[in-house]
C-alpha positions in Angstrom: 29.3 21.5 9.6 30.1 23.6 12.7 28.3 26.3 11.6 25.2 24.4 10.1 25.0 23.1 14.1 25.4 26.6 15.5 22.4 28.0 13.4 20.4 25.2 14.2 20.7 25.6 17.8 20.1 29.0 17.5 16.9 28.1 15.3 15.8 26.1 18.4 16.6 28.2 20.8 14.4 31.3 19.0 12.0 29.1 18.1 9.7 29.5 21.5 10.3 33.4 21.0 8.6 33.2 17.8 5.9 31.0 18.7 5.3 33.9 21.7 5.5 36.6 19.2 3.3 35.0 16.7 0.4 34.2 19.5 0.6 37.6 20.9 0.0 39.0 17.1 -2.6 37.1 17.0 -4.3 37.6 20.3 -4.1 41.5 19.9 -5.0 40.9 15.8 -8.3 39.9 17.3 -9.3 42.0 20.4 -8.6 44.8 17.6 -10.8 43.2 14.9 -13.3 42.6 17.5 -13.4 46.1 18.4 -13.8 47.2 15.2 -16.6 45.0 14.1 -18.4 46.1 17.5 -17.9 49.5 17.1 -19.1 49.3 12.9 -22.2 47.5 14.2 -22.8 50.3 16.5 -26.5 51.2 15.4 -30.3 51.4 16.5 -28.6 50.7 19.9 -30.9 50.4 22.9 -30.8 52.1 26.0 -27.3 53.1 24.5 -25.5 49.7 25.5 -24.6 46.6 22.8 -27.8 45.8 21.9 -27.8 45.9 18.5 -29.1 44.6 15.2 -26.1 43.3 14.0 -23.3 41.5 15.8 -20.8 40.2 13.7 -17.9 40.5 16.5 -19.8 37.2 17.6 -19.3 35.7 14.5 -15.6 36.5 14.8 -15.2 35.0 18.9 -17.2 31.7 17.7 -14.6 31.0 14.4 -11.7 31.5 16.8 -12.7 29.4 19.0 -13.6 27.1 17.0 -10.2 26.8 15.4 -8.5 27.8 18.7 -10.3 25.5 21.3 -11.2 27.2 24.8 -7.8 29.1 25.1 -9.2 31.8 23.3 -11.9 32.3 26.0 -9.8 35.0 27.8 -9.3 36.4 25.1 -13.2 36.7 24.3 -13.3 38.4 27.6 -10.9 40.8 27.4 -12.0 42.1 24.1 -15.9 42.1 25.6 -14.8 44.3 28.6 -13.0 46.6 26.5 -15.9 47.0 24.2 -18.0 47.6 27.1 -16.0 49.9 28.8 -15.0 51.9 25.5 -17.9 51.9 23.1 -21.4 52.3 24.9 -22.3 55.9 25.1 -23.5 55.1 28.4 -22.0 54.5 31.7 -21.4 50.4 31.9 -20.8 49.5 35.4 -17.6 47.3 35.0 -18.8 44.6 37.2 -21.8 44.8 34.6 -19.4 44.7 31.5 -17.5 41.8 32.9 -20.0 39.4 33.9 -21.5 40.0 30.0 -18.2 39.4 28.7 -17.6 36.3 30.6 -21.5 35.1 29.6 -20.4 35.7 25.7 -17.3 34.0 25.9 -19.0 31.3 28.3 -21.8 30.7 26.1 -19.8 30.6 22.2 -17.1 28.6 24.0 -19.6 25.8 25.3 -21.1 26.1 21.1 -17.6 25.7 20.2 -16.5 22.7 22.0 -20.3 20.8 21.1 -19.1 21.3 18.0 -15.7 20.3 18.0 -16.1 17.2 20.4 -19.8 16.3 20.7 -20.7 16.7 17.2 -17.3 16.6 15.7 -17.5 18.8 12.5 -15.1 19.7 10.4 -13.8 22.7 11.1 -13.3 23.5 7.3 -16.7 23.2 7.0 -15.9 20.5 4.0 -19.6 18.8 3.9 -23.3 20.4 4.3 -23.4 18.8 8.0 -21.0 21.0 9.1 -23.1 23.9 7.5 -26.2 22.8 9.8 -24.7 21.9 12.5 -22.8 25.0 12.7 -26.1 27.1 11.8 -28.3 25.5 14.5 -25.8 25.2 17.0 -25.0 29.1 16.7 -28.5 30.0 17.0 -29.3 28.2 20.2 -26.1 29.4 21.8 -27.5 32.7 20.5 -30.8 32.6 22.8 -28.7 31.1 25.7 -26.2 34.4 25.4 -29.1 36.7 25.1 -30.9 35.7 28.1 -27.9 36.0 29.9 -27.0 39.1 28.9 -30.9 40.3 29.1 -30.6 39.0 33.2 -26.9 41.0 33.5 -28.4 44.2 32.3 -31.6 44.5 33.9 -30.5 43.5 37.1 -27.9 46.3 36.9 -30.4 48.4 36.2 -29.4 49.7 32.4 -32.5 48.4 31.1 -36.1 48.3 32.1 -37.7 45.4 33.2 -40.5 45.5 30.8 -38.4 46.0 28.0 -36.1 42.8 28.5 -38.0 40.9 26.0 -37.7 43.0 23.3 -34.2 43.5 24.5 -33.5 39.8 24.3 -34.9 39.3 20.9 -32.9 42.0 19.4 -29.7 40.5 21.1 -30.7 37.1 20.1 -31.6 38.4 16.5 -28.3 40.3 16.0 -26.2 37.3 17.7 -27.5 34.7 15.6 -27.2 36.8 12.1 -23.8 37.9 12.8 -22.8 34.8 13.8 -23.9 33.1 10.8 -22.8 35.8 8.7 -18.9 36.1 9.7 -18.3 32.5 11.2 -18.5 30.6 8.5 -16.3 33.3 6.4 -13.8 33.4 9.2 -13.6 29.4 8.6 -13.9 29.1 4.9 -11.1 32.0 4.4 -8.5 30.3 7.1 -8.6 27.1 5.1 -8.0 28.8 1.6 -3.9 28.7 0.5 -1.5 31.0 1.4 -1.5 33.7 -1.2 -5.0 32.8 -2.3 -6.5 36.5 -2.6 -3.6 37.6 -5.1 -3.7 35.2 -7.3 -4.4 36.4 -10.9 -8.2 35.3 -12.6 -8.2 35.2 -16.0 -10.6 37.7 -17.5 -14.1 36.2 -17.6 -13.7 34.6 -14.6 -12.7 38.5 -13.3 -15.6 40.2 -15.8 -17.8 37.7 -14.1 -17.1 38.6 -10.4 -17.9 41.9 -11.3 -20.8 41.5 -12.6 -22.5 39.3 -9.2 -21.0 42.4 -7.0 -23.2 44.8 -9.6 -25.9 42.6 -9.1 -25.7 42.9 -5.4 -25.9 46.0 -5.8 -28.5 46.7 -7.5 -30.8 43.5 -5.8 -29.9 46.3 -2.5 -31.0 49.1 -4.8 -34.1 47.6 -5.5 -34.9 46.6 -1.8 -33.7 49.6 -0.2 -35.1 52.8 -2.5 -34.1 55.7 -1.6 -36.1 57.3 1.8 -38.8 54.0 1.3 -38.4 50.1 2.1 -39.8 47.9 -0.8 -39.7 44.4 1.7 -41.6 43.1 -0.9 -38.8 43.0 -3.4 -36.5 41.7 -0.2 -36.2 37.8 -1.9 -34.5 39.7 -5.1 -31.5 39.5 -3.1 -31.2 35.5 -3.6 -30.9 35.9 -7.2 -27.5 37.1 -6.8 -26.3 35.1 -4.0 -27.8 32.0 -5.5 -25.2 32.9 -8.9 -22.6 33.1 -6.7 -22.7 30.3 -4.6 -23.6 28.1 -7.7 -20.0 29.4 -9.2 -18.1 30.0 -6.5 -19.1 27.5 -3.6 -19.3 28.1 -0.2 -16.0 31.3 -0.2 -18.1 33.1 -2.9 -21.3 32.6 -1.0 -19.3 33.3 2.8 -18.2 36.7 1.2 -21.7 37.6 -0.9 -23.9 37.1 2.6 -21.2 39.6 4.1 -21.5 42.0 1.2 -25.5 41.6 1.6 -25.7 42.3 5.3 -23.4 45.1 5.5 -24.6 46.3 2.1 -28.4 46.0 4.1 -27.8 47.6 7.2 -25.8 50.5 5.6 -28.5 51.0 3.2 -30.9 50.9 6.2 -28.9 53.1 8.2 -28.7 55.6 5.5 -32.3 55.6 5.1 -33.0 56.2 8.6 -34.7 53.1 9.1 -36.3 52.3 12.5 -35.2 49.8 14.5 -38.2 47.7 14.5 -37.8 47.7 10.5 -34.0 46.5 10.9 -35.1 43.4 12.9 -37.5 42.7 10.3 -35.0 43.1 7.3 -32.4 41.1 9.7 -34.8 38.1 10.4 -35.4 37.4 6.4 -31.8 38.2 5.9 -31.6 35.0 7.9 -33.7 32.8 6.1 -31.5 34.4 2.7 -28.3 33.5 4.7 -28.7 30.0 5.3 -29.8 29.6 1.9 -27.0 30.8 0.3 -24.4 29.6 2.8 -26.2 26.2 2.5 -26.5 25.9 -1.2 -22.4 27.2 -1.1 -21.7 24.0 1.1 -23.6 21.8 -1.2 -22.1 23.4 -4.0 -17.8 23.6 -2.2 -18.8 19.7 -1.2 -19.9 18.7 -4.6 -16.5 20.3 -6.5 -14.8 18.7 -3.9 -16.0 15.1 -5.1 -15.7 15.5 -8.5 -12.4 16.8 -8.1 -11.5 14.1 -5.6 -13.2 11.8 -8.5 -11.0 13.3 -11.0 -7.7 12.8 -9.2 -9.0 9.4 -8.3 -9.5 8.3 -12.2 -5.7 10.3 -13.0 -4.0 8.1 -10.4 -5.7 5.2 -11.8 -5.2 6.0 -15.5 -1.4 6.4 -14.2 -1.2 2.9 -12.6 -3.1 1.5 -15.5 -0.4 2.7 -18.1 2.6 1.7 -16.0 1.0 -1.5 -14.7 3.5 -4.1 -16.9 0.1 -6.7 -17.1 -2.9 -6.3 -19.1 -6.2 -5.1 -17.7 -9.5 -4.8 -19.5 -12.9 -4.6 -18.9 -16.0 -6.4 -20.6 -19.9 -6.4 -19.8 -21.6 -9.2 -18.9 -21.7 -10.0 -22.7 -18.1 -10.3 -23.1 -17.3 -7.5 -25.0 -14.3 -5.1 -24.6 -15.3 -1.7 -23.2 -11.3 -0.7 -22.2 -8.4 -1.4 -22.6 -4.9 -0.4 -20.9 -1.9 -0.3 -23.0 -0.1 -3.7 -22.0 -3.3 -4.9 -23.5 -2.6 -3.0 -26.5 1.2 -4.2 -26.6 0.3 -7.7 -25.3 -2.4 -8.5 -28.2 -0.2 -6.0 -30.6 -4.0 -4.2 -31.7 -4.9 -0.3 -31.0 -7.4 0.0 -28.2 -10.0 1.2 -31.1 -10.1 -2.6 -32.6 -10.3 -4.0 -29.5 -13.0 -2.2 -27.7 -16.4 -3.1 -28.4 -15.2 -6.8 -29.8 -15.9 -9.9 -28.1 -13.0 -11.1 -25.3 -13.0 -14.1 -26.5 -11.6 -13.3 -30.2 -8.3 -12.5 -28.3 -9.0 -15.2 -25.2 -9.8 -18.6 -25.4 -12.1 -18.3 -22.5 -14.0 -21.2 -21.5 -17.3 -19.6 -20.6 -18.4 -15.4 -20.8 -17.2 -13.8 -17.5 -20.6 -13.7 -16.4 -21.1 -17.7 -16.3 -17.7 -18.0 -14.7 -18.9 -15.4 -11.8 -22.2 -17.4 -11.9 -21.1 -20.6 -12.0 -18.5 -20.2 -9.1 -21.3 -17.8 -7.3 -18.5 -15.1 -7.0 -19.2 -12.7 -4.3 -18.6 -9.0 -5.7 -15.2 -8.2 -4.1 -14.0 -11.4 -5.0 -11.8 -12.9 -8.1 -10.7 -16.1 -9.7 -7.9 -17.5 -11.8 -7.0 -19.4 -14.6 -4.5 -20.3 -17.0 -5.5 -20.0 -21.0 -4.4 -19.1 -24.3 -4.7 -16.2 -25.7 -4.0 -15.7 -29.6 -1.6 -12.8 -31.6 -2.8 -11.0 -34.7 -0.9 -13.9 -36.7 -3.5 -16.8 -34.7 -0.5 -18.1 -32.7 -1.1 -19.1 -29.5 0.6 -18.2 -26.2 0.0 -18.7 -22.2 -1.7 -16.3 -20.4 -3.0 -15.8 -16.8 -6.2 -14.6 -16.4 -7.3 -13.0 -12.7 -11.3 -12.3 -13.0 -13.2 -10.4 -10.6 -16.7 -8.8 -10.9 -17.9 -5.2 -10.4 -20.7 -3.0 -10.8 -24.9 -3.2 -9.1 -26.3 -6.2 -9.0 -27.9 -7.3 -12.5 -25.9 -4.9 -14.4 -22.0 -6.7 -13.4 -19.1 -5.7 -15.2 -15.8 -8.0 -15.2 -12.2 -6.8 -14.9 -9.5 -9.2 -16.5 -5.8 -9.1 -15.5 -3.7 -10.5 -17.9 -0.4 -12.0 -17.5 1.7 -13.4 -20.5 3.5 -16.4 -18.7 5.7 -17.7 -21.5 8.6 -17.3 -19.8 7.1 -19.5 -16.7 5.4 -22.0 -19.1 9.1 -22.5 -20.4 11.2 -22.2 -17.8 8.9 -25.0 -16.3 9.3 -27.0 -19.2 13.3 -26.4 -19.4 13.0 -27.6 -15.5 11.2 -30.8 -15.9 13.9 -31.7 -19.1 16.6 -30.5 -16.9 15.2 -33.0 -14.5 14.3 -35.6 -16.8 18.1 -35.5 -17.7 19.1 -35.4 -14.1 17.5 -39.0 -13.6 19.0 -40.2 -16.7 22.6 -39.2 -15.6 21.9 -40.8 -12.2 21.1 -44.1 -13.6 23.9 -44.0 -16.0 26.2 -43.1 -13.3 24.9 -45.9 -11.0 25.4 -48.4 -13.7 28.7 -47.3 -14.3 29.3 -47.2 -10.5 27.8 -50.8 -10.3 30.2 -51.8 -13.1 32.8 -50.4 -11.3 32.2 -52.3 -8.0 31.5 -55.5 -10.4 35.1 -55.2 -11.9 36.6 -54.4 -8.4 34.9 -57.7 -7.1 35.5 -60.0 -10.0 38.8 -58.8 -11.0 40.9 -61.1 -8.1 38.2 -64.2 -8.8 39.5 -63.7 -13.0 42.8 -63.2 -11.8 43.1 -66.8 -9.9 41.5 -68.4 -12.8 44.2 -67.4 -14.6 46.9 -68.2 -12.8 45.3 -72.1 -12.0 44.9 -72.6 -15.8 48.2 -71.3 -16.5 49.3 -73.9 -14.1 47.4 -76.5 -15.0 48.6 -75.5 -18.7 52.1 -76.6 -17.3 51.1 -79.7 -15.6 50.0 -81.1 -18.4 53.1 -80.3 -20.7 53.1 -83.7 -21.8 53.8 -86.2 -24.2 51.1 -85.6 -26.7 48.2 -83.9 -24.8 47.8 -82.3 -27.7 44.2 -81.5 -27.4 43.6 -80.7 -23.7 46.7 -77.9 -24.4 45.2 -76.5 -26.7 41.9 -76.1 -24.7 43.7 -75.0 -21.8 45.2 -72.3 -24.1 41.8 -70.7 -25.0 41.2 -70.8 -21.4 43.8 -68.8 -20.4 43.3 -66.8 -23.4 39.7 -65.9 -22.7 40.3 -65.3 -18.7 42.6 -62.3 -19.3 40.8 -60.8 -21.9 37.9 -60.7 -19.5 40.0 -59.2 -16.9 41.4 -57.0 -19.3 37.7 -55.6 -20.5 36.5 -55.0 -16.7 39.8 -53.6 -15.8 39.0 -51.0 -18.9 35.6 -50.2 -17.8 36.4 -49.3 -14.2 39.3 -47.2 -15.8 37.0 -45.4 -17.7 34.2 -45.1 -14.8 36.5 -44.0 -12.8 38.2 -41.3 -14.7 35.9 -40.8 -16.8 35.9 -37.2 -18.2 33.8 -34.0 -16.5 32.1 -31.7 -18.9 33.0 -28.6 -16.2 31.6 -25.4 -16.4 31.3 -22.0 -14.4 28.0 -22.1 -12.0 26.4 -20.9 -9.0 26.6 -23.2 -5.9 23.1 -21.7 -5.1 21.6 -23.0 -8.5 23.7 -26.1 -8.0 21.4 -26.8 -4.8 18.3 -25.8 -5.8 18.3 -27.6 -9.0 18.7 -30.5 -6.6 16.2 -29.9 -4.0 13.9 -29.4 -7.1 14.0 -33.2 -7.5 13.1 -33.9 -4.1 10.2 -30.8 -3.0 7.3 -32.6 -3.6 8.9 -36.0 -1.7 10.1 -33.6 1.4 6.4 -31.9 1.6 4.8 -35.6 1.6 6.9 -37.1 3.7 6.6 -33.7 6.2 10.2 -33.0 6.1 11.2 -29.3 5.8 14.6 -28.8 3.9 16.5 -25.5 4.9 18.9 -24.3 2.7 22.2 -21.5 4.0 23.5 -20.3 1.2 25.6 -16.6 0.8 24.9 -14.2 -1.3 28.4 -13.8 -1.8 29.6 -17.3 -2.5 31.9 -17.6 -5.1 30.9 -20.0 -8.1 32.5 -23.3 -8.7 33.6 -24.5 -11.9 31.7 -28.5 -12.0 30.2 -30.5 -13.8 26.3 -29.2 -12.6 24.5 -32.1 -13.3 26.9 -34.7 -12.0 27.9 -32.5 -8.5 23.5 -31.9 -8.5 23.7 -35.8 -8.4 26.2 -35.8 -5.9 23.9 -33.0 -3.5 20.5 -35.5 -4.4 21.9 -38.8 -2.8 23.0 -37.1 -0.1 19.8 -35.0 0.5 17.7 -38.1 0.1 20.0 -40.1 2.7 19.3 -37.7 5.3 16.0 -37.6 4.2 15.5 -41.9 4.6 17.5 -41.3 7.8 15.0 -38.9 9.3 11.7 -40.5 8.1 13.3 -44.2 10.0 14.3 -41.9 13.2 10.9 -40.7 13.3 12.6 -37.3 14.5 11.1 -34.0 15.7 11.4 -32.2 14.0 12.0 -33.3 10.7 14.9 -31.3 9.4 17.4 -31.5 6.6 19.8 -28.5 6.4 21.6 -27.6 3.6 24.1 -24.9 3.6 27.3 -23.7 1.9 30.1 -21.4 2.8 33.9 -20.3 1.4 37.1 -22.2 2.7 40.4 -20.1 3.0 41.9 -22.4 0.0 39.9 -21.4 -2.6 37.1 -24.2 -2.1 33.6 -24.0 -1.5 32.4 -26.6 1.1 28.7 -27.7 0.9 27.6 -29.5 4.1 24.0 -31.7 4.4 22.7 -32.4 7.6 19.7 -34.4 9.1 18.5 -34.6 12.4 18.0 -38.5 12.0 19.4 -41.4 14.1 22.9 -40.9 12.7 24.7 -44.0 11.7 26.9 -47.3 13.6 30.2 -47.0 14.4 31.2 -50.1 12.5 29.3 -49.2 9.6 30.9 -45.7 8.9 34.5 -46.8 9.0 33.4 -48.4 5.7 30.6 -45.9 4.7 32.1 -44.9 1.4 33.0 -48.9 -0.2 30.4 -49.9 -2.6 27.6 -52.3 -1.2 28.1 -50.7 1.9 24.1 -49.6 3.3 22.3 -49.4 6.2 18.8 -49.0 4.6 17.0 -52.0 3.8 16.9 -53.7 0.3 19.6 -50.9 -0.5 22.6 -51.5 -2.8 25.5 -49.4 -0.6 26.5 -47.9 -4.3 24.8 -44.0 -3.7 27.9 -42.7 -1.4 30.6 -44.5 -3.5 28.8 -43.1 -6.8 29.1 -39.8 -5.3 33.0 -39.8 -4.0 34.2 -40.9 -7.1 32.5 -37.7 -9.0 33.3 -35.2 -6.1 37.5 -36.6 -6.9 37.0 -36.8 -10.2 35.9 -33.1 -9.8 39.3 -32.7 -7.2 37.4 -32.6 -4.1 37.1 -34.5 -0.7 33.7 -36.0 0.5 33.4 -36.9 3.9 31.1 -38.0 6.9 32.4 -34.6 9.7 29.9 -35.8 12.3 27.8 -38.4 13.6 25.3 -39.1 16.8 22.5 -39.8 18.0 20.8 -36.6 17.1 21.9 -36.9 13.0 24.4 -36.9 10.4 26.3 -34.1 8.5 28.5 -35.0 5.2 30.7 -32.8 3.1 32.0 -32.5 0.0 34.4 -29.5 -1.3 34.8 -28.3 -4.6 37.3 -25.6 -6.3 36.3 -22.2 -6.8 36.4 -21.0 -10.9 39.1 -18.0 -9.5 41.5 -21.0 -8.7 40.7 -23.2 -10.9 42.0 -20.6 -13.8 44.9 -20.0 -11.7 
């Protein structure tokens, strides 16, 4: 670790060094490329200073500062003055050379940053706008540079007066062409991948580049004889720029307009070509350089969509085969024109038997897709739902949802379905509202049974003195022949305790009756409570909140009888709010782990709690404080929470609301 911290500081602290290395490569890679390119375009100079047909050196200041911004200006600068002071055969006053330096760099910087920040092209010349921009841009900047230059040099005296015109169109001319010519090369070739030039071509593609530079060659041949100029045959030359900017984009035609120009001007050169007849050349060499570099944009910016097309269509295939529901498309006929493969393991078919059928063989749609859209006006970016059938290969039936949304022009619509096999809802809702079902049928046979309870708690003392006045009566009347009323008494008796004896039973059995106990979630314990009561909670505009662990233990209870238990007391609080009239309307239910191995579950309320003399006997049955109420809900409930060998009690009690608990054993100590 120590050491992976020393090299990293070291990494940061060499890091600025290499930064300053790397821009002082660069900065001297291009005052040397600059030179060179100034000193190769070197011909048909007049007045023996750099007015030229050619510039391509301009080409090479504009791309860099382009990419580079204005920092590159100095830069610009330097490498004019140099050229100035090093290449002209004649004398150039330095105060001369600089100002002209300082005019270039001013005038391709200022083309630069209108095209960086007015116009904002990309800089990777990725669409045909950059192309123009770029091309028109350049050429104006071209004339402003050449008028500069024109002013510099005749008012230093290294040109005549009356020659400045001509001087100014051949600067302007060989500005603007090798501007155009190595600008957008410089740009194209910067944005290629590392490595991009040795990468191997397989052998057509390599037999083919061979034969466009042999047709180059030749188009040159053709224009430039030998000793004569054919400028007739001069638009032969597109031929092969137009094959390779069709095949290769915009890099193939950056490169083929190089190879033409410098393939032109040698050729000229070699031929002793005038300098009036290189301007010529040059000014159609413009019109065949736009062309090609235009028709390579088109061409790069074209690829670049289909392949951005194709990727597009790959990612979506992808999503489409790992998307778990179905999707499929139909016209606005209804029939099946794809498929993904949920569909195909949804419905159990092979895309080919389902494409091309009718959806609703395999959908018991209600209407075509169209009349839904139409019927519900669907906007285009819009969808709609339902829940149908759909059928198997066998003709069974089984739940589906179906998402529908329309795409396409107008008048010619197609429909996308999602389709979602719901089964497992549709029956988990049905298990629910059976599990729920059941629920109220416990808690009606638990309040009987609680009633019958209280019942044989109330009428077992009244049975009890009945008893013990007819037994006394019985010996009262021990008589002399009362033969009859003894033997009435007797039954009397009789029956009394039997009664007594049959209530005493059924409390006995209500009150330990057995617990069908199993392992379970105190989570699922509460929500299978506050199921029950949702929709009464949202009516009423009471919001339950449930606090529940992650990490609770489970309990070991009997679910639906301790669900019971959590529904009376949830549906106290919630009478006790909804009387309070309280704000806000709150029921809390939470749950958390007790150092003995319990698991208390509290319920709170933020109603207008209860009297003082009426919770001292909360928990007896027939005990209530809501109106028309039987006082048997909390009793019900303490007897299951012992029976289950817990304690429910009232822990607080104000103004502001209620909170009861109720514990029950964790399944760990339970099976200890």
């Amino acid at each position: 670790m120590t050491r992976s911290v020393a090299a990293a500081e070291r990494t940061a602290r060499a890091l600025p060094y290499a930064r300053s290395w790397r821009d002082l490569a660069i900065a001297g890679g291009f005052v040397v490329l600059y030179l060179l390119l100034d000193r190769l375009s070197y011909l048909e100079t007049i007045h023996g200073i750099d007015i030229t047909p050619w510039n391509p050196q301009r080409g090479l200041a504009l791309a860099m500062l382009i990419v580079g911004g204005v920092t590159y200006a100095p830069l610009v600068v330097l490498a004019g003055l140099l050229s100035s002071v090093l290449l002209p055969p004649v004398a150039v006053p330095l105060p001369a050379g600089f100002i002209a330096a300082v005019i270039v760099a001013a005038g391709y910087a200022g083309a630069a940053g209108v095209l960086r920040s007015s116009l904002r092209i990309d800089p990777r010349l990725h669409h045909p706008r950059d192309m123009v921009l770029l091309i028109g841009v350049t050429v104006a900047a071209a004339a402003a540079v050449a008028a500069g230059l024109v002013a510099v040099y005749s008012g230093f005296g290294l040109i005549p007066s009356d020659q400045s015109t001509d001087a100014a169109l051949q600067i302007w001319i060989g500005d603007a062409i090798g501007a155009i010519v190595v600008a957008p090369l410089v740009l194209v070739t910067l944005d290629q991948p590392p490595g991009w030039w040795m990468r191997r071509w397989p052998t057509a593609r390599a037999f083919e580049t061979l034969a466009q530079w042999a047709a180059i060659a030749g188009a040159l041949a053709l224009v430039v004889g030998y000793h004569e100029y054919r400028a007739e045959l001069f638009y032969v030359l597109f031929i092969p720029l137009v094959w390779i900017a069709a095949r290769r984009g915009l890099i193939g035609a950056s490169w083929a307009v190089l190879s033409i120009q410098a393939g032109l001007i040698g050729a000229l050169e070699y031929a002793n070509g005038s300098g009036s007849a290189i301007r010529t050349f040059q000014l159609v060499m413009f019109a065949v350089a736009t062309t090609g570099l235009m028709l390579g944009a088109y061409v790069t910016a074209r690829q670049r969509a289909a392949d951005a097309l194709a990727a597009s269509q790959s990612r979506l295939a992808t999503i489409l085969g790992a998307a778990r529901d179905g999707v499929l498309t139909v016209d606005g006929a209804g029939r099946i024109e794809s498929v993904n493969p949920s569909v195909e393991r949804l419905f159990s078919r092979p895309a080919d038997l389902l494409i091309g059928r009718d959806a609703r063989d395999i959908i018991d749609l209600p209407r075509l897709p169209a009349e839904l859209a139409a019927t519900l006006r669907l906007p285009p970016d819009s969808v709609a739902h339902w829940e149908l059938n759909a059928r198997h290969p066998d003709g069974s039936l089984f739940p589906i949802e179906v998402t529908v949304g329309p795409f396409g022009p107008g008048g010619q619509e197609r429909y996308t379905l999602v389709i979602r096999d719901i089964t497992r809802r549709v029956d988990a809702e049905v298990r629910a509202r059976a599990h729920q079902s059941q629920l109220a049928r416990v808690s009606r046979l638990s309040l009987a049974g609680e009633m019958a309870s209280a019942l044989a708690h109330e009428l077992n003392q009244p049975l009890a003195a009945i008893a013990a006045y007819a037994r006394g009566c019985f010996r009262l009347l021990r008589q002399p022949e009362p033969t009859k009323l003894e033997e009435g008494i007797q039954q009397i008796v009789e029956q009394a305790e039997r009664a007594a004896d049959v209530i005493s039973r059924i409390r006995e059995f209500v009150r330990s009756g057995s617990v069908d106990a199993a392992v379970v979630a105190v989570s699922d314990l509460i929500e299978g409570a506050l199921a029950v009561v949702a929709v009464e909670a949202r009516q009423s505009g009471i919001a339950i909140e449930t606090l529940v662990p992650e990490d609770l233990p489970n309990v070991r209870a009997d679910r639906i009888q301790i669900e019971q238990v959590i529904l009376n007391l949830v549906r106290n609080a919630m009478d006790s709010v909804t009387a309070a009239r309280s704000r806000p309307a709150l029921v809390t239910v939470e749950a958390h782990a007790l150092t003995d191995g319990m698991v208390e579950i509290l319920i709170s309320d933020t109603g207008g709690g209860i009297p003082d003399e009426v919770a001292e006997r909360l928990f007896h049955p027939f005990v209530t404080t809501k109106p028309g109420g039987m006082g048997l809900g909390l009793a019900i409930s303490r007897s299951i929470v012992e029976a289950h060998g817990g304690e429910l009690s009232l822990v607080r009690c104000s103004d502001a609301g209620a909170t009861f608990a109720f514990s029950l054993a964790t399944a760990d100590r339970d099976a200890s």
